[in-house]
C-alpha positions as CSV (number, residue, x, y, z in Angstrom):
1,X,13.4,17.5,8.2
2,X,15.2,14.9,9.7
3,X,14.0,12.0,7.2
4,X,10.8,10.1,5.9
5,X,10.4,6.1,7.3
6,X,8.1,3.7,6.5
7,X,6.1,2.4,9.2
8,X,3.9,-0.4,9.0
9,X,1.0,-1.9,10.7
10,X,0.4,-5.7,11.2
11,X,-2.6,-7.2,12.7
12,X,-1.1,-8.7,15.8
13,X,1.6,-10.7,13.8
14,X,4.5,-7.8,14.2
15,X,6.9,-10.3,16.1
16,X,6.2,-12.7,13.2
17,X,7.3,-10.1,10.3
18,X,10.3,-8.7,12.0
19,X,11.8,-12.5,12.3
20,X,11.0,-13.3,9.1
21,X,12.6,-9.9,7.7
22,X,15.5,-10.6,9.7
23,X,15.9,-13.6,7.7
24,X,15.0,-12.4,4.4
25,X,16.8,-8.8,4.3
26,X,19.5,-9.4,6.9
27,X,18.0,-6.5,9.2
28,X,18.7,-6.5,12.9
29,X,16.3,-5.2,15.3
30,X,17.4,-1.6,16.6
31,X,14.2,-0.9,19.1
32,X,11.7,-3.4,20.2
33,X,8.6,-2.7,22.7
34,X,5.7,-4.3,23.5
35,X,2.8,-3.1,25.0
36,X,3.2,-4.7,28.4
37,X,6.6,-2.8,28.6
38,X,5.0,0.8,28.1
39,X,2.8,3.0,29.5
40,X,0.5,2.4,27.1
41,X,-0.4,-1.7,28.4
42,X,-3.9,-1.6,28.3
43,X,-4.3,-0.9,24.8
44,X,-3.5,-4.1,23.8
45,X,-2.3,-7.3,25.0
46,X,1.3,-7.2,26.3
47,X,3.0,-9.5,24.3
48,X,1.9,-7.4,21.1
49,X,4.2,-4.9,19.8
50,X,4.2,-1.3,20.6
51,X,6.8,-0.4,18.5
52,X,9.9,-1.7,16.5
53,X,12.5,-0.2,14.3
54,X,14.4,-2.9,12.2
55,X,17.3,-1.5,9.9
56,X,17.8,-3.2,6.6
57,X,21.0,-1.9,4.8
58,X,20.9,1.7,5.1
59,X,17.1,2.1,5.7
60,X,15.6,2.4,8.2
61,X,11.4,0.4,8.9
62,X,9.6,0.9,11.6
63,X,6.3,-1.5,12.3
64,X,3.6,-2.7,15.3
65,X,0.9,-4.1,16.4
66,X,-2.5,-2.1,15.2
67,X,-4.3,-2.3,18.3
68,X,-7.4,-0.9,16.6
69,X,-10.3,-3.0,16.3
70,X,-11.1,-3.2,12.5
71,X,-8.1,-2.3,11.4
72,X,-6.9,-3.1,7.9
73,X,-4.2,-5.1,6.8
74,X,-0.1,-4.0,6.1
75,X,-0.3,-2.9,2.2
76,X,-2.4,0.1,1.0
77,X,-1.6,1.3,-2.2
78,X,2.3,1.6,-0.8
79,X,5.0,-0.3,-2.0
80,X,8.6,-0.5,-0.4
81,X,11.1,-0.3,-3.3
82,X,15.1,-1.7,-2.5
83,X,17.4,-0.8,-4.7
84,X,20.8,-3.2,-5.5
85,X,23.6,-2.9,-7.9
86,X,23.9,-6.7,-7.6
87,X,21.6,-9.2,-9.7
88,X,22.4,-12.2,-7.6
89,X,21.8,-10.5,-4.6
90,X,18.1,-8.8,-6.3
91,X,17.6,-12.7,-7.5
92,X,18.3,-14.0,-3.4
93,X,16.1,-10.9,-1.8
94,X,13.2,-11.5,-3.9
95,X,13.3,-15.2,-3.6
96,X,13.3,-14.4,0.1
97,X,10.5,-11.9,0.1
98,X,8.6,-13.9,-1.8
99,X,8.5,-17.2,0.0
100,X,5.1,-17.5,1.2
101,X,3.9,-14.7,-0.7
102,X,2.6,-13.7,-4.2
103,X,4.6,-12.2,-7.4
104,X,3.1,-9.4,-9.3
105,X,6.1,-9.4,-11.6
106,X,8.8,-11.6,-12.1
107,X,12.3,-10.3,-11.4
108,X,13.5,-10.1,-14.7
109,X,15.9,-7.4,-17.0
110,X,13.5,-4.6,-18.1
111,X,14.8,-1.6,-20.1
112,X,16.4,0.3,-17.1
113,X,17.4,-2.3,-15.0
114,X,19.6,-5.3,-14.7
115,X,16.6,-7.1,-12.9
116,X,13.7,-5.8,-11.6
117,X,10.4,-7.4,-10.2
118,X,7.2,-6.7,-7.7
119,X,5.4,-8.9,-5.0
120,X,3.0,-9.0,-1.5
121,X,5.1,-10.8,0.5
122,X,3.4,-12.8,3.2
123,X,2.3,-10.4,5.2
124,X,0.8,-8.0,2.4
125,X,3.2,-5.8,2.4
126,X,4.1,-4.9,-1.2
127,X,7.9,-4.9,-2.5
128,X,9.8,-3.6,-5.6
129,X,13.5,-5.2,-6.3
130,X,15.3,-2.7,-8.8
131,X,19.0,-3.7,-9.7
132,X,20.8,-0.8,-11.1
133,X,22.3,-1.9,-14.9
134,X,25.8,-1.6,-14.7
135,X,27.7,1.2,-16.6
C-alpha cells in the first residue's frame, strides 16, 4: 500500500477551496486539471476541476469538481485532523480555517493537548487542530 489520501468533492467551487487553503495552510498546488484539459471534457464544464492535489506540510489532499447531478456537499461524517507541536501556530491555522466558517469547539487546552479544537470551515469540510503538549 502505497498510502491513504483524502479526497474531497466540492460542488463546482474546487478552484475556490484550493485558493483559500493555499492561504489558510500554506499548501501549494502539486497537480491541477480541469475538465476542458482531459479526455473526460464533456462531463462537465471546462473550467471546473477534474482533479487537484494540494500538499499541506507533509500531507498530501486531493479534491474536484463533483460533476454528478445531486451530489452532496464536501463533509460526511469525515473530519481532517492536523496535528502541530506549536500552539501559536494551532491558534493561526484554526483562525484561518475558520474564517467564514463555523466552530464546533473552541481551540482550547484539553487534557492531552496543548490546544485543541473542531470546525466546518467554509466549504463544509470538517477540521480538527490537535497541538501536541510538550514533554
Amino acid at each position: 500500500m502505497l498510502g491513504i489520501n483524502p479526497y474531497i468533492a466540492f460542488q463546482g467551487n474546487c478552484r475556490e477551496a484550493v485558493e483559500f487553503y493555499k492561504q489558510a495552510l500554506g499548501a501549494k498546488v502539486l497537480f491541477s486539471q480541469t475538465f476542458g484539459e482531459s479526455p473526460m471534457r464533456d462531463a462537465a464544464p471546462a473550467d471546473k476541476i477534474m482533479h487537484c492535489s494540494i500538499q499541506a506540510g507533509n500531507s498530501t489532499i486531493m479534491m474536484c469538481d463533483d460533476p454528478r447531478p445531486g451530489s452532496q456537499p464536501a463533509g460526511g461524517n469525515i473530519s481532517l485532523a492536523i496535528g502541530l507541536n506549536d500552539a501559536e501556530q494551532a491558534k493561526q491555522v484554526f483562525a484561518n480555517l475558520s474564517d467564514g466558517g463555523a466552530v464546533i469547539m473552541p481551540l482550547e487546552k484539553t487534557f492531552w493537548a496543548d490546544a485543541f479544537g473542531m470546525l466546518t470551515d467554509r466549504f463544509g469540510v470538517k477540521w480538527m487542530i490537535n497541538c501536541e503538549t510538550r514533554k
